[in-house]
C-alpha positions as CSV (number, residue, x, y, z in Angstrom):
1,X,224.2,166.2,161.3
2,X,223.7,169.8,162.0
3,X,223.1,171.6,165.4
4,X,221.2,174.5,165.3
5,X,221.4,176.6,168.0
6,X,218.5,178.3,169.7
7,X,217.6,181.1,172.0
8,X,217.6,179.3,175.3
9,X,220.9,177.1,174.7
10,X,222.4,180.1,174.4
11,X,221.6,182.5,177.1
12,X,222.0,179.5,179.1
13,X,225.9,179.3,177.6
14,X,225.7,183.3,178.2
15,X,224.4,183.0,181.5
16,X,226.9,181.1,184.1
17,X,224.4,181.6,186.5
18,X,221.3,180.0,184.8
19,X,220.4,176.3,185.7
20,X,221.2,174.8,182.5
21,X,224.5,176.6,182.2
22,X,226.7,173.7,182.8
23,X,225.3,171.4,180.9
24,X,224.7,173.5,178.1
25,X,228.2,174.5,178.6
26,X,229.5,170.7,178.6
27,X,227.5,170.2,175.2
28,X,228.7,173.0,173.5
29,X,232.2,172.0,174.4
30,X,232.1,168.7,173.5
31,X,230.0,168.9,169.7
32,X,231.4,167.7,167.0
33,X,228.1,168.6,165.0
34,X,228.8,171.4,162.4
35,X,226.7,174.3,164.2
36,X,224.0,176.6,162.4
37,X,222.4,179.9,163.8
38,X,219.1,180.9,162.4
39,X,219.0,184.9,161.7
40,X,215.8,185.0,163.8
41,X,217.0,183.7,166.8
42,X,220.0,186.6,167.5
43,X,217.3,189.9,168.3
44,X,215.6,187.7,170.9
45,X,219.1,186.1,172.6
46,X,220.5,189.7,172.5
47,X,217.6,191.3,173.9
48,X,217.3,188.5,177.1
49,X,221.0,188.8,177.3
50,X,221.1,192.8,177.6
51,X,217.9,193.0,179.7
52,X,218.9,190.2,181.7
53,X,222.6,190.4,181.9
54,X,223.1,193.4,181.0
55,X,224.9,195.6,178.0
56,X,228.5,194.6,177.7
57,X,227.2,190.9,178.0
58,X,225.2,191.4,174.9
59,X,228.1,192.7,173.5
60,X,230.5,190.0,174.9
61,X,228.3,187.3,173.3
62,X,228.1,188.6,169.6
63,X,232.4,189.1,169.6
64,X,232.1,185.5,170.7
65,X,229.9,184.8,168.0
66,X,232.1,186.2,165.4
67,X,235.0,184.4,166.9
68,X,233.4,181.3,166.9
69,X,232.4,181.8,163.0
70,X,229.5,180.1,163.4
71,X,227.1,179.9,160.2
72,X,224.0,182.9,160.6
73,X,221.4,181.2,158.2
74,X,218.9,184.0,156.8
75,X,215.2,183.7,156.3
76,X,213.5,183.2,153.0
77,X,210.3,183.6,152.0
78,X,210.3,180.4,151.1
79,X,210.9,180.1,154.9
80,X,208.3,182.2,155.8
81,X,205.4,180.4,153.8
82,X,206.5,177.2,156.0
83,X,206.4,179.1,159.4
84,X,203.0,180.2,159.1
85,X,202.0,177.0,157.8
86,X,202.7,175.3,160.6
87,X,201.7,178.2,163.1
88,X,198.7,177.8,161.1
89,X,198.6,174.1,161.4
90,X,199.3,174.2,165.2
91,X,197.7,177.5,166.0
92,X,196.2,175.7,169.4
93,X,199.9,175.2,171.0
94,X,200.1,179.4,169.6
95,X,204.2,178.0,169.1
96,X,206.9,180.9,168.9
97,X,208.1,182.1,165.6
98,X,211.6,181.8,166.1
99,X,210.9,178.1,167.5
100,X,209.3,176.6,164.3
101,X,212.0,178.6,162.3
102,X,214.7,176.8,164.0
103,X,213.2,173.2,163.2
């Protein structure tokens, strides 16, 4: 099975000071999974990050990224049709983009 990695796993693995960093951290340490990264998620993880951590965090998280060669899976239209179908579908819960692209 596949992980795929979202925004709040990983500011919490950025963040050593957020509340789910340790576990996060003991997860991602310990996953044997094959990881995947949707293209959507890296604007709003690098945006928390430098706003909320600041500059040379974001930076020190994407040289991490690259180290750790982890899979960036782009968007297709094909994947956009399904995304608004089911914003469409659950319109009531108004879901996040980048959360119904990463399922």
């Amino acid at each position: 099975m596949t992980a795929i990695l979202d925004t709040s796993f990983l500011f919490a693995l950025a963040d050593d000071g957020d509340r789910n960093h340790d576990r996060v951290l003991a997860v991602a340490q310990n996953l044997n999974e094959p990881l995947l990264l949707p293209g959507v998620v890296l604007p709003e993880v690098c945006y928390l990050i430098a706003s909320r951590l600041g500059h040379q965090a974001m930076r020190q998280f994407l040289s991490n990224l690259v180290a750790s060669k982890t899979p960036i899976e782009p968007i297709t239209l094909t994947d956009l049709a399904r995304i608004n179908q089911v914003l469409e579908e659950y319109a009531d819960s108004e879901l996040d983009f980048v959360d119904v692209q990463s399922n």
